[in-house]
N, C-alpha and C positions, 0 to 999 in steps of 0.2 A: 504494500500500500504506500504510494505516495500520496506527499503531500508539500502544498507550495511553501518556499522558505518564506521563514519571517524576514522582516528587513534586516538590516546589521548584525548584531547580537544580541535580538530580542528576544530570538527560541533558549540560547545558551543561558541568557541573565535571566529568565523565566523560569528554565530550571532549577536553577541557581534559587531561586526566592522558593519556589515550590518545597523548596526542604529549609529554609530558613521561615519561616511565615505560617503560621499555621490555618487550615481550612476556612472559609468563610470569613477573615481575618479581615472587616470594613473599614479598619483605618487605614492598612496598605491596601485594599481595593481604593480608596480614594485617592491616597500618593499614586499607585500604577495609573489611572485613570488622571492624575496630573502629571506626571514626570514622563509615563513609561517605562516600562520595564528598566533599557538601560539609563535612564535618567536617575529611578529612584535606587536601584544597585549599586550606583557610582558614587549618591550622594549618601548610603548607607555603608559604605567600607569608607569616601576619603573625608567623611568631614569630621570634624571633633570628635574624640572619645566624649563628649560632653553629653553625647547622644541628643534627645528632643528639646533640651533644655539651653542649648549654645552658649553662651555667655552667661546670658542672665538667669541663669536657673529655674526659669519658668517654661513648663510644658504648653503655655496657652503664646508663647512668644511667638510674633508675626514674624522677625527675622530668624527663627530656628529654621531647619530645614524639613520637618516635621510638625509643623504649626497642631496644637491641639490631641497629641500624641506622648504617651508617657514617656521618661526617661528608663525606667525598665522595661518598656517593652521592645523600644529602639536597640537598649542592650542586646536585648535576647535576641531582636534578630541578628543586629551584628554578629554577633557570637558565632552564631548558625551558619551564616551567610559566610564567613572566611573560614569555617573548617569546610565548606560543602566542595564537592569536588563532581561538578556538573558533567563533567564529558567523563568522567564514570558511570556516573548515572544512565545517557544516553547513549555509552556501550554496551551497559545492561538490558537496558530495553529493547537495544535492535537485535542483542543473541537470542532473544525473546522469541524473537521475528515481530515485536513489539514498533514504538513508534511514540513519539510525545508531541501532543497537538497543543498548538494556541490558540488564540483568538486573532483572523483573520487566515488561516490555513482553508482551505477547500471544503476538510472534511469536520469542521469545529460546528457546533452544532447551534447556532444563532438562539435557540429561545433560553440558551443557558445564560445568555445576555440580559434575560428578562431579574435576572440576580441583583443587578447592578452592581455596587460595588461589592457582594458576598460573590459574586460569580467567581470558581475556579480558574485559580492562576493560568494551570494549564492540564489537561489530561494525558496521564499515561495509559496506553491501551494496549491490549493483546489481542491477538486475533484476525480474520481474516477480511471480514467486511467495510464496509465505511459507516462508521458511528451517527454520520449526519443523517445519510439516506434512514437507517435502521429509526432513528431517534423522531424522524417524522410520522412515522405508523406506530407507533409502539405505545404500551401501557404497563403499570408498576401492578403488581400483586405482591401485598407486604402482609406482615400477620404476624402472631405469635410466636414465638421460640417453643415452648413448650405448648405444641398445640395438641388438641385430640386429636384420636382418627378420624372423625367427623370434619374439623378444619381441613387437616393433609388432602383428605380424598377429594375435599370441593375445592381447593389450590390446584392442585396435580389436573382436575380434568377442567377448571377454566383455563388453565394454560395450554392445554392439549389444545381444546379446542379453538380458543385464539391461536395459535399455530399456524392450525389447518385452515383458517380462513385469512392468513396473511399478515398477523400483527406479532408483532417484535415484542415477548413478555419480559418486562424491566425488575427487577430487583436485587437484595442484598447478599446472596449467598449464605446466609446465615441458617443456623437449623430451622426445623419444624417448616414455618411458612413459607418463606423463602427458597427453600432447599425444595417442597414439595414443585412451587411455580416453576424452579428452571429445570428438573426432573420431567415436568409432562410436557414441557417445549419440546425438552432432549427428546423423550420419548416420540413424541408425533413427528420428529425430523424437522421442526421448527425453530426459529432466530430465538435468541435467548442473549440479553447483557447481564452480566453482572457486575456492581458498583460498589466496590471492595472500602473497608475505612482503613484501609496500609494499602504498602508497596504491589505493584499488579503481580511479585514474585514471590509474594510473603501469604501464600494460603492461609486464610484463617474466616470461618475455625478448624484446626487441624482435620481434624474430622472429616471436613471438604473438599482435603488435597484434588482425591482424584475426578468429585465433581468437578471442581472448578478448573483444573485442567480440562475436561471435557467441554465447557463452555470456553476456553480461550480455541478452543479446537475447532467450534463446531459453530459459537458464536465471539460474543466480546466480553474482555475481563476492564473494567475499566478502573481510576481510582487517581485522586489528587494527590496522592501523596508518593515521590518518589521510589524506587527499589530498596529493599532492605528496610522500610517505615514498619512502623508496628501499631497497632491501632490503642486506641485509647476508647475512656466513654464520651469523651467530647468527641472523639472522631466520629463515634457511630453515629450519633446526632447530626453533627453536622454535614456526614455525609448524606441522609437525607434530605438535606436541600437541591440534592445534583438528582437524586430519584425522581423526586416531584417536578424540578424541572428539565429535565430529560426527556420526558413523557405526554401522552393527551391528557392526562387521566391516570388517578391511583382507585384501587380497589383495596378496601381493609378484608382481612378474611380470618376473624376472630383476632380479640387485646381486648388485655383488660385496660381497666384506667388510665392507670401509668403503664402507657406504652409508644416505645419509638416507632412505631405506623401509625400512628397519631399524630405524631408529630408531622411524617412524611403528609398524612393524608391533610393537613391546617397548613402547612406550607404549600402542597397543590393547591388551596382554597385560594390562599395569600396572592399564588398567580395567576389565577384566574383558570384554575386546569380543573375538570371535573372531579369532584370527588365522590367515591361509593364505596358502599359496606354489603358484605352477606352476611345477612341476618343466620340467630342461630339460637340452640336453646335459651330461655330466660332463666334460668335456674345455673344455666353456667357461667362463672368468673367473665371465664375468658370470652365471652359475647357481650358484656357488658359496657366495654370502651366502644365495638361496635356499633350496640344499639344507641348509646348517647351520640355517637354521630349521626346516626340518621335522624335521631329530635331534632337535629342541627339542618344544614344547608347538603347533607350528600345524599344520595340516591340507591334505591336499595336494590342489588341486584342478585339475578340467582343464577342466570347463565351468562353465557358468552353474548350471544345476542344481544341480549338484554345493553348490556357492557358496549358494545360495538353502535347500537342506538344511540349512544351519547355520543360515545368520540369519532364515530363514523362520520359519512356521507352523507348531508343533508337527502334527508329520506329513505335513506336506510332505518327499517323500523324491525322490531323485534316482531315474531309472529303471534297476533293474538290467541291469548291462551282459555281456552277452554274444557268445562270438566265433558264426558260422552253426553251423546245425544241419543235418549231413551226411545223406544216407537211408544210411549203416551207423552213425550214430547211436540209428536209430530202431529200428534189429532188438534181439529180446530178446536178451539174455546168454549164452542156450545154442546160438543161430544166429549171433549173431556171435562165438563163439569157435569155431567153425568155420570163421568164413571170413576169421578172423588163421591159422588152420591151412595154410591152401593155401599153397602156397611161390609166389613170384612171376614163376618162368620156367617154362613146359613143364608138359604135362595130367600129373595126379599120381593115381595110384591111390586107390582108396577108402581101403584096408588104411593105404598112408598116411599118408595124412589123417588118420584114427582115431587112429593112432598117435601120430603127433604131435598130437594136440587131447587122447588119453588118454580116448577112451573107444569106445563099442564101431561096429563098423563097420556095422552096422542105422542105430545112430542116427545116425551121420555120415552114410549117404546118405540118410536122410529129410531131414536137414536142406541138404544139399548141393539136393536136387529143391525144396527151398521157395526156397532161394537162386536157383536157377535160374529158380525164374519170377520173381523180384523182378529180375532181370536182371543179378546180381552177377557167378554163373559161367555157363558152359559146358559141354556133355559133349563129349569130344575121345577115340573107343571105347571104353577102358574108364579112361579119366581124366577126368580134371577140370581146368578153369583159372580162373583169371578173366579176366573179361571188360574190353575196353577203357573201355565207359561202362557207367553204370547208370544206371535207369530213374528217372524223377520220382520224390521220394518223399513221403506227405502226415507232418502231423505226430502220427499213429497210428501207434501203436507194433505192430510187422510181428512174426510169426517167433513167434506163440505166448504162453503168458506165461512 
């Protein structure tokens, strides 16, 4: 996979900060968004050790070179930024068969813009596809770590079947939910990212090695944070912001309360990206963050369809659902209020009948004689019953208009 260079040494200095800077980092999104890349790395290694505070020992100083930005946070990145050793880093990723994209490369995927200044430095990827194209069809299935079987199995087959109809399923590689979503992509022979909180070479959770091998293989391993990184719990967080906006749309697929698909699925919200939950038992934990999102602004889905209605193609509609259609569904209204008339034990007079249906007893037994041959009742001397079956019915409507 190519992809177009950045100008000067904007891919190298971008590196470089990717592993000094930590995720989502909005005050160096503001410096890279003023300086650029190599503007704000040059004035981050040569200017004062005095860090943000220049002279005058004020972090809010108009002449710092960091206006509005701590003195220990300037450290830290310094610190970072001169042991980091960038064209290592990007010898690692291309023994990968890997690849480190910016912002303004081919394959960078524009609505990760929609961040602003939280938006990713830059993305390290694995894999064989182009992240951009993928990242325009695609949707996140996020959930539980410790899900039931109940969650797994409705994970595993919304993925499959988004697969099979063409959408790219996004999520974190992480157990349970996660694991189950790029599992049924695998499975169906379908596109699959994964959106790793470390290094695209640093499997985690161990436990994933050979999934996620299998997704750099088959689809994409993606992740902010340079080779050899190690994840943290701000990582996992904040890597949820690149899920939500990477995607059309997140699906939640069981969380309790407090939980990081939650978070992903309020940062979807935050960008205007759909957000949906499948509903699940009320008496379990783990459906409980769920269902307090759908009181909320998300949308409750139970298939693929369903899911594709939203982030699809205007008019793209899921198939209305219905329960079977009975043959006393299909009798008109005046014959089948006839034959809710019949009482359910024992042949019942015509006069009866009439009576309780309230109207006259001519009409009752003509309509009683049409029911009889549709195979509803029976005559039993001078009553009537119903019958134990009734006849095949088509889907023409019986019994008159």
């Amino acid at each position: 996979m190519t992809t177009t260079p950045a100008p000067g040494d904007e891919r190298l200095a971008r590196a470089t900060l990717s592993r000094a800077v930590e995720p989502g980092d909005e005050h160096a999104g503001r410096l890279l968004r003023q300086y650029g890349a190599t503007g704000f790395l040059d004035r981050l290694l040569h200017t004062g050790s005095t860090g943000s505070t220049g002279s005058t020992g004020h972090a809010g100083d108009d002449t710092s070179p960091f206006p509005g930005t701590s003195a220990k946070r300037v450290a830290s990145w310094r610190q970072r930024a001169a042991a980091a050793r960038p064209g290592d880093d990007l010898d690692t990723v291309q023994r990968l068969g890997g690849r480190f994209l910016v912002p303004g490369d081919t394959e960078w995927p524009r609505q990760l813009d929609d961040l602003g200044d939280a938006r990713p430095i830059g993305l390290w990827v694995r894999g064989p596809a182009d992240l951009r194209t993928w990242a325009l069809r695609s949707v996140a299935l996020v959930g539980a770590r410790a899900c039931t079987p109940y969650g797994a199995h409705t994970a595993t087959d919304l993925a499959a079947d988004l697969s099979r109809q063409g959408w790219v399923v996004v999520s974190g590689a992480a157990y349970g939910i996660d694991g189950a979503a790029h599992r049924g992509a695998l499975a169906a022979d379908g596109a699959t990212v994964a959106v790793l909180a470390c290094g695209v070479d640093t499997p985690y959770p161990r436990g994933h090695d050979r999934l996620i091998r299998r997704v750099a293989e088959q689809g994409l391993v993606v992740g902010e944070l340079p080779p050899d990184s190690h994840p943290t719990p701000s990582r996992f967080i904040l890597r949820n912001r690149v899920i939500a906006a990477l995607t059309r749309g997140t699906v939640v697929v069981e969380a309790q309360h407090r939980s990081g698909s939650l978070v992903t699925a309020r940062a979807a919200a935050r960008l205007g990206r759909h957000t949906m939950g499948v509903p699940g038992p009320v008496t379990s934990a783990l459906s409980a963050g769920v269902h307090e999102l759908l009181r909320g602004d998300a949308t409750l889905v139970t298939d693929a369809d369903e899911i594709i209605e939203l982030i699809g193609e205007i008019g793209r509609l899921a198939p209305a659902r219905r329960g079977p259609v009975l043959p006393r569904d299909l009798l008109a209204p005046a014959t089948a209020h006839i034959l809710e008339a019949l009482p359910a034990r024992g042949p019942t007079p015509t006069t009866v009948i009439a009576r309780r249906a309230g109207t006259t007893p001519d009409d009752t037994l003509a309509k009683l004689y049409e029911l009889h041959s549709l195979g509803f009742v029976e005559r039993h001397g001078e009553g009537w019953r119903l019958t134990n079956t009734a006849t095949e019915a088509s889907n023409a409507r019986r019994g008159g208009t």
